[in-house]
N, C-alpha and C positions, 0 to 999 in steps of 0.2 A: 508783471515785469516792471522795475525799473530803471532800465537803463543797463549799460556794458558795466561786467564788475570785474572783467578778467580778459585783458586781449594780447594780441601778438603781432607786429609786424614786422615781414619779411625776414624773419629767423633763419636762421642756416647755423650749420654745424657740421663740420670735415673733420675727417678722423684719416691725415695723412691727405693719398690724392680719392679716398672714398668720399662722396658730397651724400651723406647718409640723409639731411632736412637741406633744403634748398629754397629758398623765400618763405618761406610759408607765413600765410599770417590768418587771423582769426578774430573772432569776438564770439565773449559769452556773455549772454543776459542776466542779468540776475534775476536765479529763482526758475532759471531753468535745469532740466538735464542733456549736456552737451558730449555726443559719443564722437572719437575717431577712431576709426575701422580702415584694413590694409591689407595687402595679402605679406603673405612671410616678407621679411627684408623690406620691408615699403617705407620705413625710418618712423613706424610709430611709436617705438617703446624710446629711439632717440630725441624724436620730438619731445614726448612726456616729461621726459628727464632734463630736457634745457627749458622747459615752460615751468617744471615746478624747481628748479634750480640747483638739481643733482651733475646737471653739465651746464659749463659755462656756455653761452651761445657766440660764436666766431663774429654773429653779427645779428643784427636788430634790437629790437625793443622788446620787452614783454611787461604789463602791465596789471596793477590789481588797484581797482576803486580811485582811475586815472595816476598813480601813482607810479613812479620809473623801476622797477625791479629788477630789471636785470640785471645789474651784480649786486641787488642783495643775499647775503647769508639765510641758510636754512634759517635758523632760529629767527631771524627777522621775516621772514615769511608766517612763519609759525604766530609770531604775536603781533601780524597784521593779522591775523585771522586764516590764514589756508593751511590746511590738514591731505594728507595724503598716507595711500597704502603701496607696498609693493604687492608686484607679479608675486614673491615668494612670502610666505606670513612673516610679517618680521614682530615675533614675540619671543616669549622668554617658555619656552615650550615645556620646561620641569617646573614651570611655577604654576599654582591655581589660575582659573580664569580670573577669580577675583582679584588676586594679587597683582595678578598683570595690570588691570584696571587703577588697584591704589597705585602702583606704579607708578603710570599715565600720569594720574589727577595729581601725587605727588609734584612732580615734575613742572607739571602747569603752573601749579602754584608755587612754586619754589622751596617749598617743604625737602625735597629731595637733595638741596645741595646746601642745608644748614646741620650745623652740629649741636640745638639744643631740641632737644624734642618736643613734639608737635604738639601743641595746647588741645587740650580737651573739645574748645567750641569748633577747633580749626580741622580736628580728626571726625568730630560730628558731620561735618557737614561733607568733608571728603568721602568717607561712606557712605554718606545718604546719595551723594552723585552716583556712585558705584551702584548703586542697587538701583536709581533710575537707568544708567547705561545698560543692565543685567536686563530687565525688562524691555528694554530699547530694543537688545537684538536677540530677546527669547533666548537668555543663556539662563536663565534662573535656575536650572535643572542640573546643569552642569556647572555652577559655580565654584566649587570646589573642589572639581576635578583638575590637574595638571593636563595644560595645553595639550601637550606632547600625545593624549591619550583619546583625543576628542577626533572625529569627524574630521574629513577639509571644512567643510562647511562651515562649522561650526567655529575652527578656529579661524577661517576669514573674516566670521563674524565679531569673532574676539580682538582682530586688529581694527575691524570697524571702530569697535566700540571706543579701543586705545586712542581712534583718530580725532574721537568726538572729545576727549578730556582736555583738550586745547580750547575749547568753545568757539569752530572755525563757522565761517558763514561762507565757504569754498572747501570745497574737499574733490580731492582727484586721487580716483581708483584704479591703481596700474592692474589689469585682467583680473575684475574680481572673479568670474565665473574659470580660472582656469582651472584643470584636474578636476573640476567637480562634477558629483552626475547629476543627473536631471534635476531630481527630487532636492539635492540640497544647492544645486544653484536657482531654483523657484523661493527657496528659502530667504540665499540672499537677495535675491530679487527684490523681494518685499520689502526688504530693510532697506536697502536703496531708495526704492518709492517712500518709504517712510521718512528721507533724510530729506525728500524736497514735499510732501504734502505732510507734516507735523511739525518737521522744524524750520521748513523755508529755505531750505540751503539749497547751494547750486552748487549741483555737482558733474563734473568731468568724466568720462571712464573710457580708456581703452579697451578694447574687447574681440577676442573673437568670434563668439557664439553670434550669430546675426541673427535668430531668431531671439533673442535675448533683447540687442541692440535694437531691431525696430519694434519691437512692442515697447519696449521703456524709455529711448532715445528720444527729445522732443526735436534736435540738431544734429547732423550727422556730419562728419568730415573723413572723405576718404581720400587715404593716401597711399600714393603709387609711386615706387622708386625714387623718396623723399619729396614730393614734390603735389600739391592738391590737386586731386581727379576733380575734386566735385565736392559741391556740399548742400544743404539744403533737408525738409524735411524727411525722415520715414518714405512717406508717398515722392516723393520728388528723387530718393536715391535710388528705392525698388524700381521706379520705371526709368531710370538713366540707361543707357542702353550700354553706354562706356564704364559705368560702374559694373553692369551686366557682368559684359564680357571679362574684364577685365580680373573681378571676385566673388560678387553673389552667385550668380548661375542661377539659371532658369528656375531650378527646382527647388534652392531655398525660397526661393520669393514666393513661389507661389504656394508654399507651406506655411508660411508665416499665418 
C-alpha cells in the first residue's frame, strides 16, 4: 500500500425529492481491492456512477492521486489513468473479440480518430498488446469469434480486457459477476485477482454475489438506503450484526 489513490467526500446525489447517495464518503488504498455491497435500491449503482463520473454529484468532492475530480469529463478520467466496466457488457457484440480489443488500443492511442493510416511500427506494437490482453483474460481460444456468440463470462472478460487498453492504475467494475453461473464468474474471479497481484492495480467493484465479495474483497463498504451502514474488512462486515440483519443473513456468512 501506498497511500489513498482514490477518495470521496460527503457525496450525495437526488434525483428530484429521492436522496438515492447521501454523504457518503470513502477512501481507497492503492493497490488494494475495494467492494460496495447493498441490498436492492441501497444507491450503489448511483453511488458508482457519480464516483466514476457518469452522474454529476449534487454535492462533495471525489478525488484520484489527491487531485479535484469532480467535474472532470470521462475522457479526463480516462487519461489520468481510471478504467471502468458496466453492469451490461458494453462491446461491440458482431465484432471478433480481437477486434474489439484493436478497437480499445486504437482509441487509446489515438489511431482511431486520424485519417492517415496507421504506420507499420505503430500497428506492431498495437497487436502485440492485443495478444498480451488475449492471454491476460484467457480469450486466446475465442479470439476470433464474434462477441455476440461467446459465454456471459467470457464476454465480461472481453470488456475487461477493453478496460485494460487505456493503461489504467484504477479500474471500477459495475457487477462483474452479474447473470453469471458459478463456473464462469470463478473465471472472472481470477482475472480480477490477477489485475491487482500481476499488474498492481486497484480495483473498485460493485457486486452482489457476497461469497464472491468476501473472499476477493480486501475493503468492504456497505450501503443502506443511500447512506453507509458500515465498512471495514471481510471479517469485520461478516460479523457486524447490523450488516447481518440488514443483507448478508446468517446463512451466507457462514458458507463463505
Amino acid at each position: 500500500m501506498s497511500g489513498v489513490i482514490f477518495s470521496a467526500e460527503n457525496v450525495s446525489k437526488h434525483f428530484g425529492g429521492v436522496r438515492a447517495v447521501e454523504n457518503v464518503s470513502l477512501a481507497i488504498e492503492s493497490g488494494s481491492i475495494h467492494a460496495i455491497i447493498g441490498p436492492n435500491g441501497a444507491g450503489k449503482s448511483t453511488l458508482f456512477n457519480a464516483l466514476s463520473g457518469f452522474y454529476r454529484c449534487d454535492s462533495g468532492k471525489v478525488r484520484f492521486k489527491g487531485v479535484d475530480i469532480t467535474k472532470a469529463p470521462i475522457h479526463q478520467r480516462i487519461a489520468m489513468g481510471i478504467g471502468r466496466t458496466f453492469q451490461t457488457s458494453s462491446v461491440f457484440p458482431n465484432l471478433s473479440v480481437y477486434d474489439n480489443l484493436l478497437i480499445g488500443l486504437q482509441s487509446a492511442s489515438k489511431y482511431a480518430f486520424r485519417f492517415r493510416p496507421i504506420g507499420s511500427a505503430a500497428r506492431k506494437t498495437i497487436e502485440e498488446k492485443a495478444e498480451r490482453l488475449l492471454d491476460f483474460v484467457n480469450l486466446r481460444d475465442s479470439a476470433r469469434r464474434p462477441v455476440a456468440e461467446l459465454a456471459h463470462g467470457s464476454q465480461r472478460l472481453c470488456e475487461i480486457a477493453m478496460s485494460l487498453s487505456t493503461d489504467p492504475v484504477f479500474v471500477m467494475l459495475d457487477e462483474p459477476m452479474a447473470g453469471l453461473a458459478h463456473a464462469e464468474s470463478e473465471r472472472v474471479v481470477e482475472v480480477i485477482r490477477k489485475l491487482h497481484s500481476d499488474l498492481g492495480l486497484t480495483v473498485l467493484f460493485v457486486e452482489h454475489n457476497m461469497r464472491v465479495v468476501l473472499s476477493l474483497a480486501q475493503h468492504i463498504m456497505v450501503l443502506d438506503r443511500g447512506r453507509m451502514l458500515a465498512e471495514g474488512t471481510p471479517g469485520e462486515i461478516s460479523g457486524n450484526e447490523a450488516v447481518r440483519d440488514a443483507y448478508l443473513g446468517k446463512e451466507v456468512v457462514e458458507n463463505v
